[in-house]
C-alpha positions in Angstrom: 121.5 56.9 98.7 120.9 59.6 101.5 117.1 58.7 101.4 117.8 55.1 101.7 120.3 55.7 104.7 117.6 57.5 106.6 115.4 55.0 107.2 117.5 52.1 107.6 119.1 54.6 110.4 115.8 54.4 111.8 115.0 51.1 111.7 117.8 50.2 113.9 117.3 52.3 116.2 114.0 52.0 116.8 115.1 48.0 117.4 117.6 49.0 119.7 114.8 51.2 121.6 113.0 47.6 121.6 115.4 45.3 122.8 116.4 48.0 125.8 112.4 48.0 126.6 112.7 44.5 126.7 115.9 44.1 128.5 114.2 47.0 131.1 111.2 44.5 131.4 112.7 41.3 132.3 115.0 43.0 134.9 112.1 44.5 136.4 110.6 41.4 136.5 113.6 39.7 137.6 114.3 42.2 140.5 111.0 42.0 141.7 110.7 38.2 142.0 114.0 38.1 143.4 112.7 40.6 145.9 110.5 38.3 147.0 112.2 35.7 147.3 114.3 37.8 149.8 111.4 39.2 151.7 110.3 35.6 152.7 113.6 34.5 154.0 114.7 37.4 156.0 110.7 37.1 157.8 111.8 33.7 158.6 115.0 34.5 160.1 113.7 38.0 161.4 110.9 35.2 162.8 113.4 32.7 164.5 115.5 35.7 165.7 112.7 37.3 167.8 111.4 34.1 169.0 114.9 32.8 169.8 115.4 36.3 172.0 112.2 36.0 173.8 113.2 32.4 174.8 116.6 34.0 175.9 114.1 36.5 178.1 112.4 33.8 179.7 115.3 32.2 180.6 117.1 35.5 182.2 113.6 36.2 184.1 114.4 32.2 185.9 117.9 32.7 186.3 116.8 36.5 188.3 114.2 34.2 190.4 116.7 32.0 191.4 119.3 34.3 192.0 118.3 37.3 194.0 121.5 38.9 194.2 121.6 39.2 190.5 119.3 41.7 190.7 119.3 42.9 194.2 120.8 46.7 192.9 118.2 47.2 190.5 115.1 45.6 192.3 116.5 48.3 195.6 116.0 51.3 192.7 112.6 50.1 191.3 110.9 49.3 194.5 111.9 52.9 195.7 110.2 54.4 193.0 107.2 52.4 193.2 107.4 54.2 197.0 107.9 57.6 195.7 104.4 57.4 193.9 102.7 55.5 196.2 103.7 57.0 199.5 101.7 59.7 200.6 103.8 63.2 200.2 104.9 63.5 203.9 106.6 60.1 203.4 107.8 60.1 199.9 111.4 61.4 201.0 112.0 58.5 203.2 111.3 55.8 199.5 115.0 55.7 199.2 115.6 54.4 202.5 112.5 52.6 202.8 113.7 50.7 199.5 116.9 49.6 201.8 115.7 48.7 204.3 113.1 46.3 202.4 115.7 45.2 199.2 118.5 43.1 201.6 117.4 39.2 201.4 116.8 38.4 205.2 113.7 37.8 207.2 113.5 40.9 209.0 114.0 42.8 205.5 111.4 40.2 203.8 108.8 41.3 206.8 109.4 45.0 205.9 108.9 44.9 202.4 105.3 43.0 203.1 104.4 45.2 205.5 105.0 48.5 203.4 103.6 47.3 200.0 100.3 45.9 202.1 99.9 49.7 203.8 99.7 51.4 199.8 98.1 48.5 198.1 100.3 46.2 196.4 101.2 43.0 196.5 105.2 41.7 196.6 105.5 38.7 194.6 103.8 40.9 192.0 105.8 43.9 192.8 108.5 41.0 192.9 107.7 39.7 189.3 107.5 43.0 187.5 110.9 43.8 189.3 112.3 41.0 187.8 110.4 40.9 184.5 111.9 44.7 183.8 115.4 43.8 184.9 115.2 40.7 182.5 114.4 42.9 179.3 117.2 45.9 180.2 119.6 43.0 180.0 118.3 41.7 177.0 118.5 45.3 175.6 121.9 45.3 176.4 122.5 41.8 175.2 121.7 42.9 172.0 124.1 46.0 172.2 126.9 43.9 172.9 127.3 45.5 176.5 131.0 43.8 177.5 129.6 43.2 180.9 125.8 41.9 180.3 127.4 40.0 177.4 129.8 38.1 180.0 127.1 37.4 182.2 124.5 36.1 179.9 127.4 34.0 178.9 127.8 32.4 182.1 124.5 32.0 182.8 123.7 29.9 179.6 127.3 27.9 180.6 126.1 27.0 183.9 122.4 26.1 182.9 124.4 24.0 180.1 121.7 26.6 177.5 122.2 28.1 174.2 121.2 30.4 171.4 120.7 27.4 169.6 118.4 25.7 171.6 116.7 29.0 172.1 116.4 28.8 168.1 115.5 25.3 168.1 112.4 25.8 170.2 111.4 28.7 168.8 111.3 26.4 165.4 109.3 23.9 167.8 106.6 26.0 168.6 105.8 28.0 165.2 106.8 25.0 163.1 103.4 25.3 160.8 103.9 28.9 160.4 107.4 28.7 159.2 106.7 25.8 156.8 104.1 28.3 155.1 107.0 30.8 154.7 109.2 28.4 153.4 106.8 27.1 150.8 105.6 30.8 149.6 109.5 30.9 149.3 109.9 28.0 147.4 107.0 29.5 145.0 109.2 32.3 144.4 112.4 31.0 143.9 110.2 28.8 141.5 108.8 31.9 139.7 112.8 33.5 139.7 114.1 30.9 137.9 111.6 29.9 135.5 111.6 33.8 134.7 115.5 33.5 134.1 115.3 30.4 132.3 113.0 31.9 129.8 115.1 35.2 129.5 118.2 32.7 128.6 116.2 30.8 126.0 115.7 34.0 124.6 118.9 35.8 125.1 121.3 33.4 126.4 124.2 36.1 127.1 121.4 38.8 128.6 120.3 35.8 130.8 123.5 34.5 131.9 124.6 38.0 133.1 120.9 38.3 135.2 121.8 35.1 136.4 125.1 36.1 137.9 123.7 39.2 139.4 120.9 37.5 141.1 123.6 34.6 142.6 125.9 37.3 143.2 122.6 39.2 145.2 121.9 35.7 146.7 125.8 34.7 148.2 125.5 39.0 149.6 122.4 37.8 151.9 123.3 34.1 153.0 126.7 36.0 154.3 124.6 38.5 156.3 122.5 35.9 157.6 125.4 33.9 158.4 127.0 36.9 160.0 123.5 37.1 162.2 123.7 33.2 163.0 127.6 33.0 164.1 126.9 36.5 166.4 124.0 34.6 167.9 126.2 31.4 168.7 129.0 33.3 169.8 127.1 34.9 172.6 125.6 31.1 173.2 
């Protein structure tokens, strides 16, 4: 009897071995489709996101060129350093008040400023437009931090202009439309893939596959929130 035991012992357990290499197998196979399927859609969104923010750049650089007193502080500090490296040494001290003189928005101020980028070689719209250009990315730098103040006044910029997130998003999704599409096919192909994986695990195993199952939905409701959270912070700044 004790040699029969034996290898009926180790029969079962060498299926048990079998079915945990198999069960180790499809979740690997599992995980890395579902992967995947996750790297595609957070490119997309990671895609719309950075296109959405450079639209909201673009729109900060016009609201600075309309509005020179948005910008007037910062535009006084940049042009004095531009004067403290240009300026030859006996002259650098006076780039502060150089920079004051020329940053005020009147026609004797306007004259200056011309006159002392022309005698070190620059020009000012371009000195003008890099001003602005910098500004425009420091607040949307501190957009993005959820600064109190840059945050309020982004906000009432895109309420006066009548702008949004949204329509920030909606021409990013304009402009790459072609490229997006791809992604969302090569996503399709993987959700395809997923699922077909799972439905053959389930034909197999039906309790093994329905507990995969769960865990992948349960994986999939986790990243639809996060994206969510993304959309409704994007929209709530709008």
């Amino acid at each position: 009897m004790v040699g029969g035991i034996i290898p009926l012992r180790r029969a079962t357990s060498s299926r048990y071995d079998g079915r945990l290499e198999q069960e180790s197998a499809f979740i690997a196979d599992v995980v890395s489709s579902e992967w995947e399927v996750l790297r595609w859609r957070r490119l997309k969104v990671s895609l719309i996101q950075a296109l959405a923010l450079k639209g909201l750049e673009t729109f900060l650089v016009e609201q600075l060129e309309s509005n020179y007193d948005l910008h007037a502080e910062h535009f006084e500090s940049y042009l004095a350093k531009i004067l403290q490296d240009k300026l030859p040494e006996d002259q650098a001290d006076s780039a502060e008040m150089l920079a004051a003189e020329c940053a005020p928005s009147t026609d004797e101020a306007d004259a200056k400023f011309g006159e002392v980028l022309r005698s070190i070689g620059l020009n000012s719209d371009t000195v003008l437009d890099d001003a602005r250009a910098q500004k425009a990315k420091e607040l949307l730098q501190e957009y993005g931090r959820r600064e109190p103040e840059t945050v309020r006044l982004v906000d009432e910029l895109l309420t006066a202009t009548r702008a949004s997130m949204d329509s920030f998003m909606a021409d990013a999704l304009s402009q790459q439309l072609e490229y997006i599409e791809r992604i969302d096919r090569l996503t399709t192909i993987a959700e395809e893939r997923r699922n077909g994986m799972l439905a053959e695990i389930e034909r197999r195993r039906a309790v093994f596959g329905a507990t995969l199952r769960r865990n992948v939905q349960e994986i999939e409701d986790g990243e639809f929130r996060v994206i969510d959270a993304k959309r409704a912070q994007g929209k709530d700044t709008a």
